[in-house]
C-alpha positions in Angstrom: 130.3 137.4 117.6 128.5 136.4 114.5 125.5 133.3 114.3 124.3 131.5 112.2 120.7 130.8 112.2 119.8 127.5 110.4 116.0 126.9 109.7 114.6 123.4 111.4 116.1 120.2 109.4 112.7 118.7 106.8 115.1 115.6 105.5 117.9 113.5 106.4 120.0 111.4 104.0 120.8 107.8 105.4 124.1 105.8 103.5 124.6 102.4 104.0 122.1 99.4 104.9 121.6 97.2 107.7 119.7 97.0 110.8 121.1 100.3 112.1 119.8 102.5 109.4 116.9 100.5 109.1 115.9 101.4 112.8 117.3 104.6 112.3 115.1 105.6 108.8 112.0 104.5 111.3 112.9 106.4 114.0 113.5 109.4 111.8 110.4 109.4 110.1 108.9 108.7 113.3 110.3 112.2 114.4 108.7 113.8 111.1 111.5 113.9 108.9 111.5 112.7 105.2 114.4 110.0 105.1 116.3 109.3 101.6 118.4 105.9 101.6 121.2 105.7 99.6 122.6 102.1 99.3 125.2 100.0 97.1 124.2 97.0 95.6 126.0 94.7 98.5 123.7 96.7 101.1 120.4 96.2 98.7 120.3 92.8 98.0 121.3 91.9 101.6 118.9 89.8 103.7 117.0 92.5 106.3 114.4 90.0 107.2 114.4 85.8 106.3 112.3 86.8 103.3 113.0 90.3 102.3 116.3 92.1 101.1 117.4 95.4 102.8 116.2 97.7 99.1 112.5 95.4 99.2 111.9 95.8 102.9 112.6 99.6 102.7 110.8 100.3 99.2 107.3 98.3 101.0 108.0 100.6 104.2 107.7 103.7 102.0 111.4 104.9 102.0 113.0 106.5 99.0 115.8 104.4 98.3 118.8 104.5 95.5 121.1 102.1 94.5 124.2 103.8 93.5 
């Protein structure tokens, strides 16, 4: 039987917005990965808090993020 040995995961690449990836890019980073956001315009400009949109609150929080 043949295995495949993978070394341990550095990054992870969120896609999407909201409060689920919001928690989850967090979380992540919390574990000690570096977390990339990739977003679409709707997700960015959407409100994440009453006075922040999702790409504003992520950018302050440190977060690579891209608007594709």
């Amino acid at each position: 039987m043949n295995t495949l040995e993978l070394e341990p995961i550095k990054g992870l690449y969120l896609f999407g917005g909201g409060n689920h990836v919001i928690r989850l890019a967090e979380k992540a980073r919390d574990l000690g990965l570096e977390v990339t956001i990739i977003t679409s315009p709707r997700h960015a400009a959407a409100s994440a808090t009453h006075d922040q949109t999702f790409f504003s609150l992520m950018n302050q929080n440190g977060f690579p993020i891209y608007v594709l």
